[in-house]
VEXGU-92892 format. One record per residue: residue number from 1; x negated, y, z negated of N, C-alpha, C in turn; residue in three letters. Coordinates in Angstrom, 3 decimals. Layout:
BEGIN
<node><num>NUM</num><n_x>X</n_x><n_y>Y</n_y><n_z>Z</n_z><ca_x>X</ca_x><ca_y>Y</ca_y><ca_z>Z</ca_z><c_x>X</c_x><c_y>Y</c_y><c_z>Z</c_z><residu>ALA</residu></node>
...
This chain:
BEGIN
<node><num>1</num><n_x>21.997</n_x><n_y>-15.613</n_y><n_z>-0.631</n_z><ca_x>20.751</ca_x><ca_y>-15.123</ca_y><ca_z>-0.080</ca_z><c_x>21.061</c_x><c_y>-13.963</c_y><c_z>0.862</c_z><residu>UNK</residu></node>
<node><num>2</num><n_x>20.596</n_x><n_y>-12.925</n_y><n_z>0.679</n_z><ca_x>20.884</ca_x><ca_y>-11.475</ca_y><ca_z>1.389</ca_z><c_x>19.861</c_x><c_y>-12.117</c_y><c_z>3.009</c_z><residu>UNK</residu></node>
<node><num>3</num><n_x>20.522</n_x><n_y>-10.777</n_y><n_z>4.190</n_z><ca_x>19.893</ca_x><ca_y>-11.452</ca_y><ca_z>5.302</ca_z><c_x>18.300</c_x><c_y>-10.256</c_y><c_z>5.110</c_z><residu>UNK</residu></node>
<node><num>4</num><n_x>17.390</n_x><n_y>-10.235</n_y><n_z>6.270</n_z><ca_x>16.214</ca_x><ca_y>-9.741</ca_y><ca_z>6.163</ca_z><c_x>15.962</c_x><c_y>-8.328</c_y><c_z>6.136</c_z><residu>UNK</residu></node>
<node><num>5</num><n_x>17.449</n_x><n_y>-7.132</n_y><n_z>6.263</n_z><ca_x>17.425</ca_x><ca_y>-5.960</ca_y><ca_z>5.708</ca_z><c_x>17.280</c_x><c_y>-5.764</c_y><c_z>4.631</c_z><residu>UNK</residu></node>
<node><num>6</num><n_x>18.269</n_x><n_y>-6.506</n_y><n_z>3.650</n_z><ca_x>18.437</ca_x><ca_y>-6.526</ca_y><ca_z>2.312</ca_z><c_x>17.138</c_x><c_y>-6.738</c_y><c_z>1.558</c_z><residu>UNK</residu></node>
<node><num>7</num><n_x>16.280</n_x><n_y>-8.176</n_y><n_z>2.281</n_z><ca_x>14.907</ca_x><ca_y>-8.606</ca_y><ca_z>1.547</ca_z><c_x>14.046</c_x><c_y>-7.498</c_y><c_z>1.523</c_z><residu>UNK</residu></node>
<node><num>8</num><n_x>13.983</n_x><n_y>-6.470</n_y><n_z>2.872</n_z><ca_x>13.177</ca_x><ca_y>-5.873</ca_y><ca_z>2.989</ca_z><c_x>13.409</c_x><c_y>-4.430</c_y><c_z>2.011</c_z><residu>UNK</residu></node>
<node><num>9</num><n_x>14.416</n_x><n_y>-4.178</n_y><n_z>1.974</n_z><ca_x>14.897</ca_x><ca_y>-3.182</ca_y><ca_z>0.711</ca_z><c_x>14.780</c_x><c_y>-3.373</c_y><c_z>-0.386</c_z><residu>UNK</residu></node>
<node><num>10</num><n_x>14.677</n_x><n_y>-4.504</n_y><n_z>-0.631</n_z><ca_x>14.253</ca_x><ca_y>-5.012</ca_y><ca_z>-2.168</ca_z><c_x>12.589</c_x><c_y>-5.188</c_y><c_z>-2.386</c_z><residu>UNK</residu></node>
<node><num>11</num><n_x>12.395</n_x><n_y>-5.473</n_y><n_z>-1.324</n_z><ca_x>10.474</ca_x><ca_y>-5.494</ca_y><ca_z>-1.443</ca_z><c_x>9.795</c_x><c_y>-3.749</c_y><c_z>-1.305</c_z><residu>UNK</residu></node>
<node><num>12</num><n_x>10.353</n_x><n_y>-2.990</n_y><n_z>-0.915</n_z><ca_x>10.297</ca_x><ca_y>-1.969</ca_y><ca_z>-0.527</ca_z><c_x>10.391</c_x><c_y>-1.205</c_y><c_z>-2.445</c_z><residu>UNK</residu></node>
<node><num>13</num><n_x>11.644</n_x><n_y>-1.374</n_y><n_z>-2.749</n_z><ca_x>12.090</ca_x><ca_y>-0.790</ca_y><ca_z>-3.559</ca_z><c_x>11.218</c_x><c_y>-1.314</c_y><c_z>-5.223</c_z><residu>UNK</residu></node>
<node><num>14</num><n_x>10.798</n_x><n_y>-2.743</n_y><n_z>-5.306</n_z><ca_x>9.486</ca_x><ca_y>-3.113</ca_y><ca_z>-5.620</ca_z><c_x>8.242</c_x><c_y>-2.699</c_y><c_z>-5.661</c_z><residu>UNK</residu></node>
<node><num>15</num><n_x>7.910</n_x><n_y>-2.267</n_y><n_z>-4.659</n_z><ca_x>6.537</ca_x><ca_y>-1.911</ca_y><ca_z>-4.006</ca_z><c_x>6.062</c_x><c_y>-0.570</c_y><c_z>-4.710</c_z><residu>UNK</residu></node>
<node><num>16</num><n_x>7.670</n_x><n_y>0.109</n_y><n_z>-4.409</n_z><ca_x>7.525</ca_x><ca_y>1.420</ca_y><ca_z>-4.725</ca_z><c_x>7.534</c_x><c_y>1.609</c_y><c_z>-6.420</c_z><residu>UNK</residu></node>
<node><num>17</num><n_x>8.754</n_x><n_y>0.931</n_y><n_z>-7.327</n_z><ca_x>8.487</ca_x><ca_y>1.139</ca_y><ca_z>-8.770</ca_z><c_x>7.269</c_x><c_y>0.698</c_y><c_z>-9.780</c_z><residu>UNK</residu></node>
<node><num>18</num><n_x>6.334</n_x><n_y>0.030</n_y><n_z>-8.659</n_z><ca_x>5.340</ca_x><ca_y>-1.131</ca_y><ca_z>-9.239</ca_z><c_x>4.024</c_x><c_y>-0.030</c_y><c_z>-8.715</c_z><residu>UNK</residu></node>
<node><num>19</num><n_x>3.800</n_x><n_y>0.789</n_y><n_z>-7.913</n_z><ca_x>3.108</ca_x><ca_y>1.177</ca_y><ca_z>-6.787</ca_z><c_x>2.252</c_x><c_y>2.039</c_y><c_z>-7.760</c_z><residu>UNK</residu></node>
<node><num>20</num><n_x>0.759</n_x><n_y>1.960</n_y><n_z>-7.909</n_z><ca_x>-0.155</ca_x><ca_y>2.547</ca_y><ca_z>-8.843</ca_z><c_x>-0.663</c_x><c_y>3.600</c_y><c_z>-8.118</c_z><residu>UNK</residu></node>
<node><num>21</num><n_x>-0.661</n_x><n_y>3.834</n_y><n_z>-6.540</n_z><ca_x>-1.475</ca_x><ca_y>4.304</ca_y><ca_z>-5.478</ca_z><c_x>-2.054</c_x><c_y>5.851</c_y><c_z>-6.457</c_z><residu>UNK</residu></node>
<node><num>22</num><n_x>-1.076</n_x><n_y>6.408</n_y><n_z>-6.755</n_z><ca_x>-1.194</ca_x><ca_y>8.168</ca_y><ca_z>-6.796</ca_z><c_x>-2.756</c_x><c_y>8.057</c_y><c_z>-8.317</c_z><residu>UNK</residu></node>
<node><num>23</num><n_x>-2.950</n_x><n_y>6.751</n_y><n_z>-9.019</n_z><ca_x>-3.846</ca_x><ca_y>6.383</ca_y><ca_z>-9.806</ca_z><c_x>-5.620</c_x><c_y>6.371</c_y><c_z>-9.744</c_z><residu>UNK</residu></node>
<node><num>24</num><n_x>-5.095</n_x><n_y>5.984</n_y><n_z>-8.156</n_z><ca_x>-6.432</ca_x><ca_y>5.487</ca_y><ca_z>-7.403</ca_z><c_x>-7.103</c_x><c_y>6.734</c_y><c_z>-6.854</c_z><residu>UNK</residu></node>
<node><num>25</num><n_x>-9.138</n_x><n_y>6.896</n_y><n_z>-7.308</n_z><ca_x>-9.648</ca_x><ca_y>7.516</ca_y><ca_z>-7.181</ca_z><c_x>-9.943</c_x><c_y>8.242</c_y><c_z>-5.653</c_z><residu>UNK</residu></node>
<node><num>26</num><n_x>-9.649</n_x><n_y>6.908</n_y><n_z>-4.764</n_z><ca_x>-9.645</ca_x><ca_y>7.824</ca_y><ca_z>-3.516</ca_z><c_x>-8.332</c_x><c_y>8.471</c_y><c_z>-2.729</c_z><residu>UNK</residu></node>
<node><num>27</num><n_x>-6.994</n_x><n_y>8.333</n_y><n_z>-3.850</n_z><ca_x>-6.203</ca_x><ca_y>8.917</ca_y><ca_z>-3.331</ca_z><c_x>-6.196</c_x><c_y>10.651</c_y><c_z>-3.050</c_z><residu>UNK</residu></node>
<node><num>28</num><n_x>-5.654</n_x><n_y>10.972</n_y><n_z>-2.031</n_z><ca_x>-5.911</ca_x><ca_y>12.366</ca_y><ca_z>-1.928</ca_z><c_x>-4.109</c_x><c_y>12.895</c_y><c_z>-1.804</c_z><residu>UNK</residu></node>
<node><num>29</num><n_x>-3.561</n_x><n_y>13.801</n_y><n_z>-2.808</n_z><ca_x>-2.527</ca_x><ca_y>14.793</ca_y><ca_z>-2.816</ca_z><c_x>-1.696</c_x><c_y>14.707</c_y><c_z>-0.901</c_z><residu>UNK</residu></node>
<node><num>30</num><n_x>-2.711</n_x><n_y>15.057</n_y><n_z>0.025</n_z><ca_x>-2.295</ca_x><ca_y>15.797</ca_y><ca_z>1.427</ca_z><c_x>-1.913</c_x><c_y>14.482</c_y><c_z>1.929</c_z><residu>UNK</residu></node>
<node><num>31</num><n_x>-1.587</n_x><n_y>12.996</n_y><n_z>1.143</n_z><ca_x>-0.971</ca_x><ca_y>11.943</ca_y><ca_z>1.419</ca_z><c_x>0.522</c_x><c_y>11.826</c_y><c_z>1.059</c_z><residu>UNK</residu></node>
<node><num>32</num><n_x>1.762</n_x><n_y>12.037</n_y><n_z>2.038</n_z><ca_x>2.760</ca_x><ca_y>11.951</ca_y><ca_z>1.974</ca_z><c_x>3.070</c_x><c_y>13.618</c_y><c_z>2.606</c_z><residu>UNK</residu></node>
<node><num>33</num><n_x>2.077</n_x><n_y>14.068</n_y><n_z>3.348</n_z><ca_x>2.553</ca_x><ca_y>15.278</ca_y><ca_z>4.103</ca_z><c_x>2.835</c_x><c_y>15.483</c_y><c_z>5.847</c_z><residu>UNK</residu></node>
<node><num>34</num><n_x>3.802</n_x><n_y>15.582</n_y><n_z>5.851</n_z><ca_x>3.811</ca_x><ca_y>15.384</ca_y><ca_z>7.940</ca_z><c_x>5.028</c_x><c_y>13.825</c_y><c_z>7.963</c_z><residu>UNK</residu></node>
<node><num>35</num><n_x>5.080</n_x><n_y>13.510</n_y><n_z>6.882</n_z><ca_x>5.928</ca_x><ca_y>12.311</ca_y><ca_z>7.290</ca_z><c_x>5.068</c_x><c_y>10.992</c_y><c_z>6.859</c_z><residu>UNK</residu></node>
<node><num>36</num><n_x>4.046</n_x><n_y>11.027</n_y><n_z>6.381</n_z><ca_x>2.886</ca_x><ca_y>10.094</ca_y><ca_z>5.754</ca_z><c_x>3.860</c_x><c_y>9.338</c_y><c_z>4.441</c_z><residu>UNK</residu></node>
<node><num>37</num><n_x>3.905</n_x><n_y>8.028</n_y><n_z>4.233</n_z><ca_x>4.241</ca_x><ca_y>7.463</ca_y><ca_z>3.076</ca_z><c_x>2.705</c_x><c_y>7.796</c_y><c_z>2.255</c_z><residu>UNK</residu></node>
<node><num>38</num><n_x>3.388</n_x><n_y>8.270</n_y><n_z>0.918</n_z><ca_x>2.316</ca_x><ca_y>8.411</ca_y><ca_z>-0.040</ca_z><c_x>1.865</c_x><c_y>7.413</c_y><c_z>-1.155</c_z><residu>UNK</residu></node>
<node><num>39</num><n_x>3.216</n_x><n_y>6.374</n_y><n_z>-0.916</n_z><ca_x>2.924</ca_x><ca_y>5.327</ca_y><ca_z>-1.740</ca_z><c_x>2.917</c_x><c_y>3.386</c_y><c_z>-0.948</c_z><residu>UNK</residu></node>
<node><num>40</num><n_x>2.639</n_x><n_y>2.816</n_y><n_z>-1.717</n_z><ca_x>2.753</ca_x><ca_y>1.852</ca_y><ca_z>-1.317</ca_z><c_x>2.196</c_x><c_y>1.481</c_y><c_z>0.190</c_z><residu>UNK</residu></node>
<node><num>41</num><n_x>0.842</n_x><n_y>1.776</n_y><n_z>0.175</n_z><ca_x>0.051</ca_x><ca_y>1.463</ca_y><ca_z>1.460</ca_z><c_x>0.155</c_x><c_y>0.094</c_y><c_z>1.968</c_z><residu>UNK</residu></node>
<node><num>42</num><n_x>-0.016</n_x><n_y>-0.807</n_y><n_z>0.695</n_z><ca_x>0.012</ca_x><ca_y>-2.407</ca_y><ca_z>1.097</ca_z><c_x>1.219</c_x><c_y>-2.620</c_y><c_z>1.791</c_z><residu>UNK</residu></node>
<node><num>43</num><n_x>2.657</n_x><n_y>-1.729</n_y><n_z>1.595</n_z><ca_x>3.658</ca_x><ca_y>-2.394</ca_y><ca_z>2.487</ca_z><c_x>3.731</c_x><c_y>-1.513</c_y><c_z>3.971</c_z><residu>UNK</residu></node>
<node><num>44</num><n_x>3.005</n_x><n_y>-0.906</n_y><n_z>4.037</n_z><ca_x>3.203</ca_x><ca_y>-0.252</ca_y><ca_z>5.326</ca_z><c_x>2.909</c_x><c_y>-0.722</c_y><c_z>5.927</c_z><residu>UNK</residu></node>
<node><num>45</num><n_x>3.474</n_x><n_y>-0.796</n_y><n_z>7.978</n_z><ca_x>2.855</ca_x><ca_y>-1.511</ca_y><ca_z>8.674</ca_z><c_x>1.865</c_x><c_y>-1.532</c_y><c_z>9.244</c_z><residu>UNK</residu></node>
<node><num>46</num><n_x>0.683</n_x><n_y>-0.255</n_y><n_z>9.319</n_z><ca_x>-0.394</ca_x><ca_y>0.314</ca_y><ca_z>9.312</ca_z><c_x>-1.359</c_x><c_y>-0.199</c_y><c_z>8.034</c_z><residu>UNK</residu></node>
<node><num>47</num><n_x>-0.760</n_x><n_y>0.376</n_y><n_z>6.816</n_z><ca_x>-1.295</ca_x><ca_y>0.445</ca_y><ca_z>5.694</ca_z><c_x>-1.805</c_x><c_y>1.606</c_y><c_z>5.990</c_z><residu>UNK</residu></node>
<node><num>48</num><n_x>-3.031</n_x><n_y>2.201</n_y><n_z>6.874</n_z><ca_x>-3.451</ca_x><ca_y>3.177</ca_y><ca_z>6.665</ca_z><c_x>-2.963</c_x><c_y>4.735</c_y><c_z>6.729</c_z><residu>UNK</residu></node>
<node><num>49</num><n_x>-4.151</n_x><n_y>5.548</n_y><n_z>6.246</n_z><ca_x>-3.443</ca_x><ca_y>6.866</ca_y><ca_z>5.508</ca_z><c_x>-4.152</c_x><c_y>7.721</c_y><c_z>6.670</c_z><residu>UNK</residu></node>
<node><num>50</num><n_x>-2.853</n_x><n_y>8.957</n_y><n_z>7.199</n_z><ca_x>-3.438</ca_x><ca_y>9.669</ca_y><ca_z>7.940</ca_z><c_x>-4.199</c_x><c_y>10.846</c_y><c_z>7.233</c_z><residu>UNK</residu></node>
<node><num>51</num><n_x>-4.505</n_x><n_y>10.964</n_y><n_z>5.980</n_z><ca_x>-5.454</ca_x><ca_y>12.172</ca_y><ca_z>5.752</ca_z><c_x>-6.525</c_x><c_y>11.250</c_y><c_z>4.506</c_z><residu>UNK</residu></node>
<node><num>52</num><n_x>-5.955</n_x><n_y>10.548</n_y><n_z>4.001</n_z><ca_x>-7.212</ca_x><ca_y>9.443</ca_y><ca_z>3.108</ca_z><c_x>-8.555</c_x><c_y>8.700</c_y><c_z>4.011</c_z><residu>UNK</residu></node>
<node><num>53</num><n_x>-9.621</n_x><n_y>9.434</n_y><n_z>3.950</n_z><ca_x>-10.680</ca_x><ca_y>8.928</ca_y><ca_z>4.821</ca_z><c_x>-11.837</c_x><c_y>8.547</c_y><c_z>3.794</c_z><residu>UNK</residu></node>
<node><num>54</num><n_x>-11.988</n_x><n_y>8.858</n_y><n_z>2.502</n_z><ca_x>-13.535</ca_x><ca_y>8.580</ca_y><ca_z>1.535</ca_z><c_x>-12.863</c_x><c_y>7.648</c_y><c_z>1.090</c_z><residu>UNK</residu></node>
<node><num>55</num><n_x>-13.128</n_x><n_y>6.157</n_y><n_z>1.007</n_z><ca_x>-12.980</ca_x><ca_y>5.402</ca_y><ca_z>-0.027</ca_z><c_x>-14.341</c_x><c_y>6.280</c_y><c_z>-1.320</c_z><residu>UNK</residu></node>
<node><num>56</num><n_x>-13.201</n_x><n_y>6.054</n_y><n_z>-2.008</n_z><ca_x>-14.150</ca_x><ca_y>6.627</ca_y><ca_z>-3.736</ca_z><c_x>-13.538</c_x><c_y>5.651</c_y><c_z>-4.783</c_z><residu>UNK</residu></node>
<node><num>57</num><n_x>-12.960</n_x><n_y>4.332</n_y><n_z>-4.599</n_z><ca_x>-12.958</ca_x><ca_y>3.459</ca_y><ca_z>-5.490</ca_z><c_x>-11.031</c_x><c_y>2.493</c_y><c_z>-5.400</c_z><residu>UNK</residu></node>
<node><num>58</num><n_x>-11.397</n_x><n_y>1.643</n_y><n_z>-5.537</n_z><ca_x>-10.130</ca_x><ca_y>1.228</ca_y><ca_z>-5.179</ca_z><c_x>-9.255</c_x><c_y>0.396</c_y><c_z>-6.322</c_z><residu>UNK</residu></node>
<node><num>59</num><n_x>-8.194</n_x><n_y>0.692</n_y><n_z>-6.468</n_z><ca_x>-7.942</ca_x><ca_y>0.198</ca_y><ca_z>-8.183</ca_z><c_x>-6.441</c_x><c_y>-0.967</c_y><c_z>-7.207</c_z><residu>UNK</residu></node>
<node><num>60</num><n_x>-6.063</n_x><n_y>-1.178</n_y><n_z>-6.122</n_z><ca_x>-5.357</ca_x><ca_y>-2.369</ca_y><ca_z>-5.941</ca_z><c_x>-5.056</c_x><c_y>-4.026</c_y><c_z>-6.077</c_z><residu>UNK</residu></node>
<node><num>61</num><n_x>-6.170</n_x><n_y>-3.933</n_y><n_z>-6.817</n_z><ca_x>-6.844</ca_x><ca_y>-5.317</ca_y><ca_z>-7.152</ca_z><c_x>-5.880</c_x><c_y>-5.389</c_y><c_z>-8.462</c_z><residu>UNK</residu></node>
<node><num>62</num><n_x>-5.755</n_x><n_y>-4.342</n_y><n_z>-9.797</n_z><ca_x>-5.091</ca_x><ca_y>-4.039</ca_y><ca_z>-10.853</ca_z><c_x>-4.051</c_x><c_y>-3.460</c_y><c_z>-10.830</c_z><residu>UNK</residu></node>
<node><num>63</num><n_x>-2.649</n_x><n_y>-3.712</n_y><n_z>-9.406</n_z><ca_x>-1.870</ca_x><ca_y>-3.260</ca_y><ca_z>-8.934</ca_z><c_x>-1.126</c_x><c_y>-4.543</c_y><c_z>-9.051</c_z><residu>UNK</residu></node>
<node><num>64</num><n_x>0.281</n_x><n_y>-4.671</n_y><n_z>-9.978</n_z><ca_x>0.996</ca_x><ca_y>-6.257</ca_y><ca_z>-9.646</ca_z><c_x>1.802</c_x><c_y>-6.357</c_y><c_z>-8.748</c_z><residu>UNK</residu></node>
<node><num>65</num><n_x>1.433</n_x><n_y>-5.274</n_y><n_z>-7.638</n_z><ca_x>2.402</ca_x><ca_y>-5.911</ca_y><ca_z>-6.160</ca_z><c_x>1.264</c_x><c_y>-6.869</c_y><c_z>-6.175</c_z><residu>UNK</residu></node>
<node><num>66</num><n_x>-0.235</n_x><n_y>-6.306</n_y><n_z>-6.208</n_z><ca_x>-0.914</ca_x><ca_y>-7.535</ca_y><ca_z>-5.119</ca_z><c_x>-0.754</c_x><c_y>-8.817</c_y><c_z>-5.333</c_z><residu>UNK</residu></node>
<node><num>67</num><n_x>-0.528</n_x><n_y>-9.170</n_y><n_z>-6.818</n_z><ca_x>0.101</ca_x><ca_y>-10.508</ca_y><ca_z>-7.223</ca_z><c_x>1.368</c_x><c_y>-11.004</c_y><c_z>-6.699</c_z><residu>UNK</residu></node>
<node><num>68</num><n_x>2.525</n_x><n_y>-10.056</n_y><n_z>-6.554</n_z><ca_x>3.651</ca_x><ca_y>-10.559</ca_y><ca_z>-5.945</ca_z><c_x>3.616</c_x><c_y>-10.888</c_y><c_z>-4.757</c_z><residu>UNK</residu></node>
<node><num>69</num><n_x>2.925</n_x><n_y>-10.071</n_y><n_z>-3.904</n_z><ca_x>3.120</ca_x><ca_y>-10.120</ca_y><ca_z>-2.674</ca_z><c_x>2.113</c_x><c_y>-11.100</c_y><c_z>-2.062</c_z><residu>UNK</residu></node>
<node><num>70</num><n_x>1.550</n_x><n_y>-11.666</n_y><n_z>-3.017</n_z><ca_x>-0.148</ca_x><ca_y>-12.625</ca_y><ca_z>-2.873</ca_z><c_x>-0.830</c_x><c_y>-12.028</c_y><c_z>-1.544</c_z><residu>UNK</residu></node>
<node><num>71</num><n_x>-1.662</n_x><n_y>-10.589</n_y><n_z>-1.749</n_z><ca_x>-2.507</ca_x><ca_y>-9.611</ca_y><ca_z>-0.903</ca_z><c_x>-3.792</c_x><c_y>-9.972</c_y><c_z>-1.448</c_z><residu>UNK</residu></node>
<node><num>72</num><n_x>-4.825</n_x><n_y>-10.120</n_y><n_z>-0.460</n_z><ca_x>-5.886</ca_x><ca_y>-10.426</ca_y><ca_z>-1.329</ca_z><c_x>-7.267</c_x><c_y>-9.260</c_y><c_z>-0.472</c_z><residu>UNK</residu></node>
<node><num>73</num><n_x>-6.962</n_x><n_y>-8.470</n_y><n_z>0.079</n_z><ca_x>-7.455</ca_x><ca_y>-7.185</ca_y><ca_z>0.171</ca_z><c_x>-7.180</c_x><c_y>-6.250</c_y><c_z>-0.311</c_z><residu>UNK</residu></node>
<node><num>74</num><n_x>-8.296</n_x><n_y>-4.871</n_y><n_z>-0.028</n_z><ca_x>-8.561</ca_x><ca_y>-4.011</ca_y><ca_z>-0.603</ca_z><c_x>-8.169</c_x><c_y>-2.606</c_y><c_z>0.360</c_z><residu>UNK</residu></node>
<node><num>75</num><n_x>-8.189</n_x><n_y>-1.265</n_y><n_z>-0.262</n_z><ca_x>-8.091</ca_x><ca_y>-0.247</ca_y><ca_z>0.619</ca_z><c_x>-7.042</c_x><c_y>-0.328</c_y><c_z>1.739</c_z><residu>UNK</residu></node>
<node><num>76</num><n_x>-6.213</n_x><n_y>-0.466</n_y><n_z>1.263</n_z><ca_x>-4.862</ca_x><ca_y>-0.168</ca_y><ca_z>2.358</ca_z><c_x>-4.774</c_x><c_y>0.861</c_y><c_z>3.196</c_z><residu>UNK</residu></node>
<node><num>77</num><n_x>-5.308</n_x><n_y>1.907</n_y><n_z>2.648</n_z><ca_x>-4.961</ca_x><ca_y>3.245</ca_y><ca_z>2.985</ca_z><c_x>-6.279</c_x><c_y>3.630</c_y><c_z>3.864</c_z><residu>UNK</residu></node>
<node><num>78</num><n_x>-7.498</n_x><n_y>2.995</n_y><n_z>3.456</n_z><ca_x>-8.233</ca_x><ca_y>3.839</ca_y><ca_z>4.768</ca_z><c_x>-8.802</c_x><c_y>2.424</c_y><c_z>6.007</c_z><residu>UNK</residu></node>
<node><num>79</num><n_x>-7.888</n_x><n_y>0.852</n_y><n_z>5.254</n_z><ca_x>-8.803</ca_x><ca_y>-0.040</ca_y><ca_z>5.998</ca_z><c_x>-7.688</c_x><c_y>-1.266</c_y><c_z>6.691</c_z><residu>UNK</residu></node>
<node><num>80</num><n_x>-5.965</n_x><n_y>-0.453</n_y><n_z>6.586</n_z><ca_x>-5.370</ca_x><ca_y>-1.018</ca_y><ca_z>7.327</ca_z><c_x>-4.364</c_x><c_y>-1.971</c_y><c_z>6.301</c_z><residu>UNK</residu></node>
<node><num>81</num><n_x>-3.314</n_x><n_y>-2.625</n_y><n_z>6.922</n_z><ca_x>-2.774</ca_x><ca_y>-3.572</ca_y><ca_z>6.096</ca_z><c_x>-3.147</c_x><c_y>-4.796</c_y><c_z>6.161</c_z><residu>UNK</residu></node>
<node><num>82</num><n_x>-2.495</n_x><n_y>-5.854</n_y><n_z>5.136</n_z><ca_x>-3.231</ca_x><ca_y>-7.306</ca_y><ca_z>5.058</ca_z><c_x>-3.400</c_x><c_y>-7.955</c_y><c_z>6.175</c_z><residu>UNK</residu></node>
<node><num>83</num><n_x>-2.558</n_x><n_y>-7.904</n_y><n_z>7.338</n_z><ca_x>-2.789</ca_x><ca_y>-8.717</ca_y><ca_z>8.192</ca_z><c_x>-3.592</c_x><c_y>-7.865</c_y><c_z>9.670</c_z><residu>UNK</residu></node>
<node><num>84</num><n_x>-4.074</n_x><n_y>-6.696</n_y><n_z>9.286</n_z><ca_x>-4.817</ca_x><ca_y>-6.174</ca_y><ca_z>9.751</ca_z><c_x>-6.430</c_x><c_y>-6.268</c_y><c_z>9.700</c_z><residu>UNK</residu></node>
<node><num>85</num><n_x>-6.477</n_x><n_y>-6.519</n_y><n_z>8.175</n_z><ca_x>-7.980</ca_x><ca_y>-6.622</ca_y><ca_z>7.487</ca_z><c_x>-8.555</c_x><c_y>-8.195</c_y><c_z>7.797</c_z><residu>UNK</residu></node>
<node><num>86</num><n_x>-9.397</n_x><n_y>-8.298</n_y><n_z>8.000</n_z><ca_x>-10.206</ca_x><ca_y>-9.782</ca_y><ca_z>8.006</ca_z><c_x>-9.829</c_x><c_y>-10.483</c_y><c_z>6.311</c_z><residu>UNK</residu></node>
<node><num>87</num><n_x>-9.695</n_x><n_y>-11.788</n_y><n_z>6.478</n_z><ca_x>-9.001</ca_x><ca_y>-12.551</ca_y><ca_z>5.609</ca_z><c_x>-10.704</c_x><c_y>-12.582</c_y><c_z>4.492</c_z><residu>UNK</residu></node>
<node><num>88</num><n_x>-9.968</n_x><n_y>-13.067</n_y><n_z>3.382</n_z><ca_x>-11.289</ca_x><ca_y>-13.053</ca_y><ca_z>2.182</ca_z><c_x>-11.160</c_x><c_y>-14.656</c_y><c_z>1.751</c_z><residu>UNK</residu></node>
């Protein structure tokens, strides 16, 4: 069993080959500029996006991190991460 760097490099590295974000209708291009992660909102510790402000539709629901990672919110990017968002 690797210690909790290793886990986190592997969930990371997951997140990212699995990561649909650039798919999703309210993603906007000027995400991943200034130092912004452009992918994988659900693992950030924010989740949210410093230039993504219109939700225009959210396709994370049809994303199989959210299954791995058992996430059961929406909009990472303009409404925070899971344990940020009110539980469903």
């Amino acid at each position: 069993m690797g210690n909790d760097a290793e886990k986190s490099a592997e969930r990371k590295e997951m997140v990212m080959e699995n990561c649909i974000c650039k798919g999703c209708p309210s993603y906007r291009d000027c995400a991943g500029v200034g130092g912004e992660t452009e992918l994988g909102f659900c693992l950030s510790e924010t989740g949210k996006s410093g230039c993504i402000r219109e939700e225009n539709g959210c396709i994370c629901d049809k994303c199989s991190v959210m299954e791995r990672l058992g996430l059961k919110n929406l909009f990472f990017c303009t409404r925070g991460s899971e344990e940020e968002q009110p539980g469903k």
